[in-house]
C-alpha positions in Angstrom: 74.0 0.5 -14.3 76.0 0.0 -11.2 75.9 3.3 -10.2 71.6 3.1 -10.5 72.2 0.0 -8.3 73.6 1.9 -5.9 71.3 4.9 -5.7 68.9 2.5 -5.8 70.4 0.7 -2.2 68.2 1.3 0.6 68.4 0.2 4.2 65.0 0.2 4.4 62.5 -2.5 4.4 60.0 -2.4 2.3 59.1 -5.8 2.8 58.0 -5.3 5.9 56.1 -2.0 5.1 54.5 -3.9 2.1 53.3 -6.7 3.8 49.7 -7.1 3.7 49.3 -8.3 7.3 51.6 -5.4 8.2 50.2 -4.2 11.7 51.9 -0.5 12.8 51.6 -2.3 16.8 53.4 -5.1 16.1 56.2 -3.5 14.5 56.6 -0.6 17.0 56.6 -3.7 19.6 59.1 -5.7 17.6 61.5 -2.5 17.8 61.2 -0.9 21.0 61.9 -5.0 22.0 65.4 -5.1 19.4 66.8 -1.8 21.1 66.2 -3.0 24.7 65.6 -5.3 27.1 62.5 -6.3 28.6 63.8 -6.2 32.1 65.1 -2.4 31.7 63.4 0.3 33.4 62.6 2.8 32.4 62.7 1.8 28.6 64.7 3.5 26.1 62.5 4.8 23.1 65.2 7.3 21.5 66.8 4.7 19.5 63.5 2.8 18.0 62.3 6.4 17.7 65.0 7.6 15.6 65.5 4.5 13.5 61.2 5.3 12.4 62.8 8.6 11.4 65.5 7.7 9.7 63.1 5.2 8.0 60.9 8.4 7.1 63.4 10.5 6.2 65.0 7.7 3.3 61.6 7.6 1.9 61.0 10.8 1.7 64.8 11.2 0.0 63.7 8.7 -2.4 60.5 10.2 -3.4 62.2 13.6 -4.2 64.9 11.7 -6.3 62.3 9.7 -8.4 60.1 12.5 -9.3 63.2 14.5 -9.9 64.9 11.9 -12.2 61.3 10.9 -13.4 59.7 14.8 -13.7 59.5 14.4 -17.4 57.7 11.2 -17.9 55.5 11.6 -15.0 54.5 15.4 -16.6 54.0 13.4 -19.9 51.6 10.7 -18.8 49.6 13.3 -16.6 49.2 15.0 -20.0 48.0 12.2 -22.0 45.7 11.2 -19.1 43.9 14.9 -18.8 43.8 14.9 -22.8 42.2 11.9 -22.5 40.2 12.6 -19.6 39.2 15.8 -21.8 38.0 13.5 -25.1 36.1 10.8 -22.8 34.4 14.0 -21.0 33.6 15.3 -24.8 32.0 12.7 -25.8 30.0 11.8 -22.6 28.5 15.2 -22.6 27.5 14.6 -26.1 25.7 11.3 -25.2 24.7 13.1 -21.9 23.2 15.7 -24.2 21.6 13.4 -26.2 20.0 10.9 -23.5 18.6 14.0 -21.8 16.4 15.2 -25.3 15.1 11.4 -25.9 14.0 11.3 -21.6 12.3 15.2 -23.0 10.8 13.4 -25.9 10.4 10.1 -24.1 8.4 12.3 -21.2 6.2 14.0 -23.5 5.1 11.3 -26.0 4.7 8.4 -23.0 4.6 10.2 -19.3 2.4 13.0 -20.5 0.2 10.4 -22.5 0.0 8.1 -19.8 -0.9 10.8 -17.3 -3.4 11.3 -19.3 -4.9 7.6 -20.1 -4.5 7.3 -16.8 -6.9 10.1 -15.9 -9.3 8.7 -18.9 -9.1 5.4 -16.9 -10.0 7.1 -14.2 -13.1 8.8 -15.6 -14.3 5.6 -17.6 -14.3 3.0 -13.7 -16.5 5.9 -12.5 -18.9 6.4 -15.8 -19.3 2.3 -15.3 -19.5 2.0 -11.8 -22.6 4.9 -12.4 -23.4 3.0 -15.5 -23.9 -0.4 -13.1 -25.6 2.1 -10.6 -28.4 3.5 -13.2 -28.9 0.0 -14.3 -29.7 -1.1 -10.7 -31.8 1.6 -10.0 -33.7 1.1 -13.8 -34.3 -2.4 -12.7 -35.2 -1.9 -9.2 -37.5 1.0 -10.2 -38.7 -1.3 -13.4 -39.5 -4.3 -10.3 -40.9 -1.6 -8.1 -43.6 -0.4 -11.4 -44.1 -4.5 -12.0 -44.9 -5.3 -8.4 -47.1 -2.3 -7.9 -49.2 -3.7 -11.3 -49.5 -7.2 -9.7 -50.7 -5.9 -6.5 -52.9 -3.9 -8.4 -54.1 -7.3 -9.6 -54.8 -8.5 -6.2 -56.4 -5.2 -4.5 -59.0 -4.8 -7.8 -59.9 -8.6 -7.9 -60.6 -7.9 -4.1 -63.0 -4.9 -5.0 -64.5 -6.8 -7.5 -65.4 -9.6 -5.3 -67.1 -7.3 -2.8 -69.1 -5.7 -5.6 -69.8 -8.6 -7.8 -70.0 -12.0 -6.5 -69.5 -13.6 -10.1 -65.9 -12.2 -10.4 -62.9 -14.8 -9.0 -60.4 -13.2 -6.8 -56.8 -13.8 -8.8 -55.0 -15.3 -6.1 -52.0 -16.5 -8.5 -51.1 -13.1 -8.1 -49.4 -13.1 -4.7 -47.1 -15.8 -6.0 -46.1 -13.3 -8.9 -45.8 -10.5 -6.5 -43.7 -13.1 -3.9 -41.5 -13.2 -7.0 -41.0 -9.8 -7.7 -40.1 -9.0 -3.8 -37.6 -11.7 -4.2 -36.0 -10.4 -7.7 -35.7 -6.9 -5.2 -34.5 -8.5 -2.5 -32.0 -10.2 -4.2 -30.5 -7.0 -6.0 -30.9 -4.8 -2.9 -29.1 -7.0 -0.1 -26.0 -7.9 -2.3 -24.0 -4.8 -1.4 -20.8 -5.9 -1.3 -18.6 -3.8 -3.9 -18.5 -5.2 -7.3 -22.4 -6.7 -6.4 -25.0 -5.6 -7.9 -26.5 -3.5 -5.1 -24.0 -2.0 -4.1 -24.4 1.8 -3.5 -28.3 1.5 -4.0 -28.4 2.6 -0.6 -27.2 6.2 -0.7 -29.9 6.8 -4.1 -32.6 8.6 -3.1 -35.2 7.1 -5.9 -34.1 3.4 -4.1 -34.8 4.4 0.0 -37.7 6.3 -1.2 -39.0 2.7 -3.5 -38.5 0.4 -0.2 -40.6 2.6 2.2 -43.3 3.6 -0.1 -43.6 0.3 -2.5 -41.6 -2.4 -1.4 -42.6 -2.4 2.5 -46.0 -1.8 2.5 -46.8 -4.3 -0.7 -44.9 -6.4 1.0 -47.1 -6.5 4.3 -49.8 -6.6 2.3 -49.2 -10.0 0.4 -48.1 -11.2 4.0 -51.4 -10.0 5.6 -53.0 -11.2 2.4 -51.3 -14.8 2.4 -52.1 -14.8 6.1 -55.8 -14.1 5.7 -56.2 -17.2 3.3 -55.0 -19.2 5.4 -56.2 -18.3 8.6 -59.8 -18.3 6.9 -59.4 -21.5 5.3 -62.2 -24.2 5.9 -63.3 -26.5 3.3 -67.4 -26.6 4.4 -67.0 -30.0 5.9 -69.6 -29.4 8.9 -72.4 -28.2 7.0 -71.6 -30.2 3.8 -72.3 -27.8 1.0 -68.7 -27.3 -0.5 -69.3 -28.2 -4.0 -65.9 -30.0 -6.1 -65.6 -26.3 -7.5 -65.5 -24.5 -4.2 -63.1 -27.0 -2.6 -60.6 -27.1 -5.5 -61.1 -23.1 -5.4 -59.8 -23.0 -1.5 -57.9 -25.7 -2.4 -55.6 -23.4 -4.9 -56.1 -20.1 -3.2 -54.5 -22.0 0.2 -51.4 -23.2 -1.9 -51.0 -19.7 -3.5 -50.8 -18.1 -0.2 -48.8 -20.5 1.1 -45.6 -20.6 -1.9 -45.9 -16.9 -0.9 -45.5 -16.6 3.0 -42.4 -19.7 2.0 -40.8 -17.5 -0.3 -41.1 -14.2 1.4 -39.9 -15.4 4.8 -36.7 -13.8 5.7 -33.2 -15.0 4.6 -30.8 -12.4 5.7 -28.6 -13.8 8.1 -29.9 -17.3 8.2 -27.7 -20.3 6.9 -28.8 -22.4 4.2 -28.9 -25.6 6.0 -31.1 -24.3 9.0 -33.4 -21.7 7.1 -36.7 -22.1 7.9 -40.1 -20.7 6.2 -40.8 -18.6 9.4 -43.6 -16.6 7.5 -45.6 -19.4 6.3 -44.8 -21.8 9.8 -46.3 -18.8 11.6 -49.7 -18.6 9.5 -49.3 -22.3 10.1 -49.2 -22.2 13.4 -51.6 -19.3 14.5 -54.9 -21.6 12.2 -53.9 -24.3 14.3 -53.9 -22.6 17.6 -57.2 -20.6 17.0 -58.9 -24.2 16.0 -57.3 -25.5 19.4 -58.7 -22.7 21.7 -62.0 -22.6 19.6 -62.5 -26.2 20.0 -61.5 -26.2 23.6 -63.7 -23.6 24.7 -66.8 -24.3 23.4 -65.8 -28.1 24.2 -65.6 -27.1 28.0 -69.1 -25.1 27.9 -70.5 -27.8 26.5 -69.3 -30.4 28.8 -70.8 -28.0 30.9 -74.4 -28.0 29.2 -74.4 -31.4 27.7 -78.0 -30.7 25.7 -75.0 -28.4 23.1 -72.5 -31.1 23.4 -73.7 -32.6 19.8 -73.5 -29.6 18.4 -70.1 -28.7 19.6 -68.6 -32.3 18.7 -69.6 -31.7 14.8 -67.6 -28.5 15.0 -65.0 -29.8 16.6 -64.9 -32.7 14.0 -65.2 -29.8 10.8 -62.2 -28.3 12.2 -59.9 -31.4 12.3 -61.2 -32.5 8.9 -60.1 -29.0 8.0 -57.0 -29.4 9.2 -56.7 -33.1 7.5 -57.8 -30.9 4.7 -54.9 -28.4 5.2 -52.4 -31.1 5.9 -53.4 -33.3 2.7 -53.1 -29.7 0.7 -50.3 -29.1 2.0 -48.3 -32.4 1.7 -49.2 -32.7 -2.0 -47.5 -29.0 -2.8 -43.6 -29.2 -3.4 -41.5 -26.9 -2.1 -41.0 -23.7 -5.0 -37.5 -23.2 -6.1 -36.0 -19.9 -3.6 -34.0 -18.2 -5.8 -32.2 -16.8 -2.9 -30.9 -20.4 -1.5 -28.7 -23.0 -2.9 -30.8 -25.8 -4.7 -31.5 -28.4 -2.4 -29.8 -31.7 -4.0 -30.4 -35.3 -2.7 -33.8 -34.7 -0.9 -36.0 -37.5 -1.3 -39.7 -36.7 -2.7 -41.4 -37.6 0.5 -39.7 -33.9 2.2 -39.8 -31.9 -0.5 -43.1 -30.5 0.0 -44.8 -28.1 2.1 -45.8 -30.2 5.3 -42.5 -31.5 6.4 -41.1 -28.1 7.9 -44.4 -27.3 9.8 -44.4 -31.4 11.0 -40.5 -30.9 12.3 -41.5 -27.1 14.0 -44.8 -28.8 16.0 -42.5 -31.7 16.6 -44.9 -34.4 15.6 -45.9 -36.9 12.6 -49.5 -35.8 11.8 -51.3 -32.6 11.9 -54.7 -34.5 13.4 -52.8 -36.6 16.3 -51.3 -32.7 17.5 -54.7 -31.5 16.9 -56.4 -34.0 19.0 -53.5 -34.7 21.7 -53.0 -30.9 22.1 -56.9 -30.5 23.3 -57.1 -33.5 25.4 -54.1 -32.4 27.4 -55.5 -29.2 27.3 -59.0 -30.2 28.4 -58.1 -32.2 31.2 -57.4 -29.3 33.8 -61.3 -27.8 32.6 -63.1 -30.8 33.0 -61.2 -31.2 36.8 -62.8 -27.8 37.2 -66.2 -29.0 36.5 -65.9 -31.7 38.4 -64.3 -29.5 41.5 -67.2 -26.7 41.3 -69.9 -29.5 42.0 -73.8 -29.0 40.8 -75.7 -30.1 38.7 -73.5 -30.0 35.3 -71.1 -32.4 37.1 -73.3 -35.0 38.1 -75.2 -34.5 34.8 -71.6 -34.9 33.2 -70.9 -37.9 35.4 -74.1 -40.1 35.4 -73.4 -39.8 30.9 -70.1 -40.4 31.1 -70.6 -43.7 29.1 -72.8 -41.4 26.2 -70.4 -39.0 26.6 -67.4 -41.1 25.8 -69.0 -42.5 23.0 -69.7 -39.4 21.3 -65.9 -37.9 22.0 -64.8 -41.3 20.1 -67.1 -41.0 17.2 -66.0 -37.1 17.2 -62.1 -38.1 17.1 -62.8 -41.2 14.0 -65.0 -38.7 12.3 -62.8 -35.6 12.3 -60.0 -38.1 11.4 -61.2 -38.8 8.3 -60.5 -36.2 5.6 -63.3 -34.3 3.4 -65.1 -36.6 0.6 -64.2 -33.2 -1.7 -60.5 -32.9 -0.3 -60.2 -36.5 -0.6 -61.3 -36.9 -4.3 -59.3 -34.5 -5.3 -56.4 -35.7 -4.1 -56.1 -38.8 -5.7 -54.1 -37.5 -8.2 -51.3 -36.9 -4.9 -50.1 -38.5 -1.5 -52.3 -38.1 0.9 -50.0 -37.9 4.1 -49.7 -40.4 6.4 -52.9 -41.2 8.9 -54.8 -40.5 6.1 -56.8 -42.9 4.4 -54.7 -45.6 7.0 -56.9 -44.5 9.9 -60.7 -44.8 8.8 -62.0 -47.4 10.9 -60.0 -47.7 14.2 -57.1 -46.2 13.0 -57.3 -43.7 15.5 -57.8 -45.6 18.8 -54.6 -43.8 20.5 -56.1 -40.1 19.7 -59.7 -41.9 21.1 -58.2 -43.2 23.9 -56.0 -39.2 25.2 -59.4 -37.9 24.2 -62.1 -40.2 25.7 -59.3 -40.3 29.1 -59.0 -36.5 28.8 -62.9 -36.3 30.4 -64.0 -39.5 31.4 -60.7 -40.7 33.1 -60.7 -37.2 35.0 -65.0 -37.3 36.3 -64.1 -40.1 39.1 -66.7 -42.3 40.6 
């Protein structure tokens, strides 16, 4: 046991060696610093070299002796470890083995299969997406067919009208064909994907529908619906419209005009600041033709006062029928657009026809824009007159008084709406400067009128 001891006895320090903040620097420093002196030059680095091989050479002395005193167990346990290295490796091969057949059986009873599904999957998006396609197309083609049969309505009540007077022209069915454009419209400008138009573009059977059905019909209800209302006059000046004959015009204006509101365009246009553009413009273009009618055969007359009577009754019919119009049109709601949001919290009193062509002209009653429109419109031709001299201007000058008086009984009687329009409208609410204005309701319209061509003859 001693003797081990002794053989065991090293000089060296594995302590040091074994440290775990060893540092190879330090401990070359710390020896080269033990062997000499820091103020020796030049340094001495035999000695701290030879003490590192000493160091060296007692390590490797003791290596050799423990593997030589050790060979046996050391062969031993290198045995046992490969013979056990040898089972483990056995086995994992075997479990190697066996993991690779279930991934084989795993890859052709899942992968394979779900290749495949996936390629079903696949095939089944595209068969619905041309399923949703074919349906599209179905129902625009199956809107194209119905719209074609209403306007077919329209055009053959039209021909029967010009050859027999006793059949009624079926105005109802511009509203049905207004419908049908909108059902289209509302499939063929959703083409976002997943909408329902989408793709309708690129199908033949669809680009050939909207140029050869859908456009044209289209223009032709809009042409149509124009037409109505740009020929609209209830008979006031002659007098002969019977109750029949109004309440005819009466629902033929009202069909044309649901269908220029719910035709006009909506692509592009918020909600909150849509207008009818369509139906304003029909609107619009009756008024201004009664305007520049009523103007120039005003000026003639002023002109050649002996027609002046004449020309104040037809001015008169043409406000009445624009009373007429104005009554019409304020006791019509508004249709439901399919292709807005519902309108919620509007009171009754704007939800009809009227109140968008009242905010476009910017005024309160279709009469007072009638008759303020001419008069500032009139002023500038009876200044002519009075510039070019002759006889029509003193003529015009010395009646100025009979003159006046007829423009002011012209103004209270075109004020006052038809006795037809009027009747039938009880039923409604008639707008405002209605029934308000009969007897000297008017006296600011008199007054723009009467000043319009007396205040501008002078002395």
């Amino acid at each position: 046991m001693a003797a081990n001891e002794e053989e065991d006895a090293s000089y060296v320090d594995y302590d040091t060696f074994l440290d775990p903040d060893f540092s190879p620097s330090n401990f070359a420093n710390t020896l080269v610093l033990a062997t000499n002196n820091p103020t020796d030059t030049p340094l001495d680095l035999s000695t701290p070299l030879s003490k590192v091989l000493f160091d060296a050479q007692e390590i490797d002395s003791h290596i050799d002796l423990l593997t030589t005193r050790s060979a046996i167990p050391l062969l031993t346990y290198t045995k046992e470890q490969t013979e056990a290295s040898g089972n483990i490796i056995s086995e994992v091969d075997s479990q190697v083995k066996s993991l690779n057949e279930s991934y084989k059986q795993l890859e052709k009873e899942v992968i394979q299969k779900h290749a495949e599904a996936d390629e079903v999957r696949q095939v089944a998006v595209r068969l619905w997406e041309t399923l949703k396609l074919g349906r599209s197309v179905g129902r625009c083609l199956q809107l194209g067919r119905q719209l074609e049969i209403q306007h077919s309505e329209i055009t053959s009540s039209a021909s029967g009208n010009a050859n027999s007077g006793s059949r009624k022209e079926d105005h109802r069915a511009l509203v049905r064909c207004a419908h049908s454009i909108l059902s289209l419209r509302e499939i063929l400008e959703r083409r976002a994907p997943g909408e329902e138009g989408h793709g309708l573009e690129k199908v033949n059977a669809v680009r050939s529908l909207q140029d050869t059905i859908i456009g044209p019909i289209e223009r032709s209800v809009r042409n149509t619906s124009e037409q109505i209302i740009r020929e609209f006059n209830i008979g006031s000046a002659s007098g002969t419209a019977t109750y029949a004959q109004t309440e005819e015009a009466k629902a033929r204006t009202i069909s044309a005009a649901i269908s220029l509101y719910l035709i006009s365009p909506t692509a592009g246009v918020k909600p909150e600041k849509w207008t009818p553009q369509f139906l304003l413009l029909a609107l619009e273009v009756y008024l201004r033709n009664a305007l520049q009618s009523s103007i120039a055969s005003l000026a003639r007359s002023l002109a050649a006062l002996p027609s002046l009577e004449r020309t104040l009754a037809e001015v008169s019919a043409r406000c009445q029928n624009i009373i007429a119009l104005e009554i019409i049109l304020a006791t019509t709601k508004t249709p439901a657009h399919p292709l807005l949001p519902a309108q919620k919290h509007t009171s009754p009193d704007k939800s009809n026809l009227l109140q968008p062509l009242l905010a476009h002209l910017e005024t309160g009653s279709l009469a007072s824009y009638f008759w303020r429109t001419m008069a500032s419109s009139l002023a500038p031709r009876v200044q002519e007159i009075v510039n070019r001299g002759g006889v029509s201007a003193r003529t015009l000058k010395t009646n100025r008084n009979n003159v006046g008086e007829a423009i002011r009984e012209c103004v209270v009687l075109g004020s006052q709406p038809p006795s037809t329009i009027t009747t039938a409208a009880k039923g409604g609410k008639a707008p405002k400067g209605g029934d308000s204005k009969k007897s000297g309701g008017w006296d600011r319209e008199v007054a723009v009128m009467v000043g319009s061509v007396v205040g501008n003859l002078g002395r």
